[in-house]
N, C-alpha and C positions, 0 to 999 in steps of 0.2 A: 284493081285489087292486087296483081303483082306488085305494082309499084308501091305499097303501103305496104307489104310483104318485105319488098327490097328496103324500102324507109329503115323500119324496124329493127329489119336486123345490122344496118348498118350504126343505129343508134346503140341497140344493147350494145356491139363491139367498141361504139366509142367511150359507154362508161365508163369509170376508173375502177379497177380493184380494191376490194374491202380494203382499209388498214389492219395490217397484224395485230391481232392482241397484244396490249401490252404489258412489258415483261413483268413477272412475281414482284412484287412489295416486299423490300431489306427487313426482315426483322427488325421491330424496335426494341434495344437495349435496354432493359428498368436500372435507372441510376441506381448505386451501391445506395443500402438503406444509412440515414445519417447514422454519426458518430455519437455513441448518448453521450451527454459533457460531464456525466455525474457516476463518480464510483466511492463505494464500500465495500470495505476487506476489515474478516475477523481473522486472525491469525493466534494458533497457540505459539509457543515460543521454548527455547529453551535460554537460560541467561547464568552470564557471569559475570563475577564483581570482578573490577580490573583494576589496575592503580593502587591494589589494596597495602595499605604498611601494615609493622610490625605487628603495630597494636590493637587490627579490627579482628572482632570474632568471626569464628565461621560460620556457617559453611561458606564456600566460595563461588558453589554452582548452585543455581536453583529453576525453576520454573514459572511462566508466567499465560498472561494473556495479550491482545491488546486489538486494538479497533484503530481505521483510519479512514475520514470522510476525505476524497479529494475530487475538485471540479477542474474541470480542465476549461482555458480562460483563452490563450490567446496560439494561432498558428505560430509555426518560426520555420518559415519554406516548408517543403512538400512530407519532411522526413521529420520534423520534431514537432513537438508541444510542450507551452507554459501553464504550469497549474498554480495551486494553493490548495494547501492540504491540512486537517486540523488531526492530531493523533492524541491515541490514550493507549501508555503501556502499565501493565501490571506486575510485580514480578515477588516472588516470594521464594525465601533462603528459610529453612531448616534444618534445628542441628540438635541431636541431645546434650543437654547438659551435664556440669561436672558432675552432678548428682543423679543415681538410677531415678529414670520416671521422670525423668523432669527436662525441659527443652526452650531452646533459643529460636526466637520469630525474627528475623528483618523482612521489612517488606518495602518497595519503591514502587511508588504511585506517579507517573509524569505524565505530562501534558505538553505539547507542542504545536505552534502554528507555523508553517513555512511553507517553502516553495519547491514546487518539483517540474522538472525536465525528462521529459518519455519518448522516446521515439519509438513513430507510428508504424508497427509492421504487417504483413498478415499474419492475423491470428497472435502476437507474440509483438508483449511493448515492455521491452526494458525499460528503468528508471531511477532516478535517484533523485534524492532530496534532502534541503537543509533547514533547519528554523533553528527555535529558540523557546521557551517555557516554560517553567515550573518541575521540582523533582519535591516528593513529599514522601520522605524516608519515615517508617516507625518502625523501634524495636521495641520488644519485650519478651521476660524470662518468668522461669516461674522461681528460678533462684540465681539469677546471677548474681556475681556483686556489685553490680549497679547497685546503685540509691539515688534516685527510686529506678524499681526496676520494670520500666517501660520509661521511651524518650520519642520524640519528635522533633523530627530537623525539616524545615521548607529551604531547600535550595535550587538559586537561579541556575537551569539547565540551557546548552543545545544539543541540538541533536542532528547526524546524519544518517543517510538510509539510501540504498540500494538496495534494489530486484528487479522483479520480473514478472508480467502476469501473461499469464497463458488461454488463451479462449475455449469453451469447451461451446459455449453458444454466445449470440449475439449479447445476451444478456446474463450468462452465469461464465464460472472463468476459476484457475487456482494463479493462486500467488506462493512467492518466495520471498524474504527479504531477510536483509542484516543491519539491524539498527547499532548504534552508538550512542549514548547519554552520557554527557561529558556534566557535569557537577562542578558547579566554579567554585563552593565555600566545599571544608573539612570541619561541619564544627565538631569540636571533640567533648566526650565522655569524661568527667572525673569522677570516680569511687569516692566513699568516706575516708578509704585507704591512702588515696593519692596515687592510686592506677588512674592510666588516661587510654581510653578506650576511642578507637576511629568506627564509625559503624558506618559511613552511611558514605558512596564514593561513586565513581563511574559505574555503569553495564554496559556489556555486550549483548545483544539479544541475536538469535537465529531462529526467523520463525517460517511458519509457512499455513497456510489455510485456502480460505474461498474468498472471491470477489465475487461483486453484484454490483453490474452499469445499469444505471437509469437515467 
């Protein structure tokens, strides 16, 4: 009986020590939710006609709207991005005429497709952009001396554009931008008179509004 006494406990001392627990589990990191490729921005604006000669009517400052879909297409290293972007700006010029009561409309309607370059920040992606388009001027009076008096001019447009969108959430955000409409024809206005009237020319636009990525 000793001797199985002695056995035993000579055994439990020879068995080895539990292993330690092992250490806490790293946090695992959840990868940043992706990049949506797809944005829309409505932006109000304020606009002016630029380039303008002697002979267009006024006003020269006016107001507008405009929309622009753009998808972002291809990386270019860790800090930029290639897009393509389709736009529509609106813009309308008011002014009373020579006569009480009575008043001058221009308005320019464009359209552009082009490419844009952004780089990727937090919360905050500058941007610029160039294309090419469509400008579709129409004026009309209720007296001027045009004859007749409303006209319509389609001319071949491009266009540049810098700003800035700013993140409020993954998916809503404000924008800034300054667009240019450069107008390649002047076609011009002649009277019954033989006055020549320029109505329809570059804008400047400065607008600002909301973005939506999806």
């Amino acid at each position: 009986m000793l001797a199985a006494l002695v056995l035993a406990s000579v055994w439990a001392q020879a068995e080895p020590a539990p292993p330690p627990p092992p250490p806490p589990a790293a946090p695992i990191e959840e990868p940043p939710p992706p990049v949506k490729p797809n944005t829309l921005s409505v932006v109000g604006q304020l606009a002016t006609r630029v380039r303008v000669d002697e002979q267009a009517l006024p006003p020269r400052n006016g107001f507008g709207i405009g929309g622009s879909f753009e998808r972002r297409l291809l990386p270019l290293g860790p800090a930029f991005e290639l897009g393509a972007a389709v736009d529509f700006l609106y813009d309308h010029f008011e002014t009373a005429g020579a006569t009480a009561g009575t008043t001058d409309v221009t308005s320019d309607t464009s359209f552009a497709l082009g490419a844009t370059l952004g780089w990727v920040g937090p919360g905050v992606r500058p941007f610029v952009a160039v294309g090419g388009g469509l400008n579709v001027g129409y004026f009309t009076s209720s007296e001027s001396p045009l004859v007749p008096a409303s006209t319509t001019a389609v001319q071949p447009a491009a266009r540049a554009a810098a700003g800035v969108d700013v993140a409020l959430t993954t998916a809503i955000g404000l924008v800034a931008r300054i667009d240019y409409t450069l107008t390649f024809t002047r076609p011009p206005t002649t009277t019954a008179t033989g006055a020549t009237y320029s109505l329809f020319g570059d804008v400047l636009h400065f607008g600002a509004g909301v973005v939506a990525r999806f």
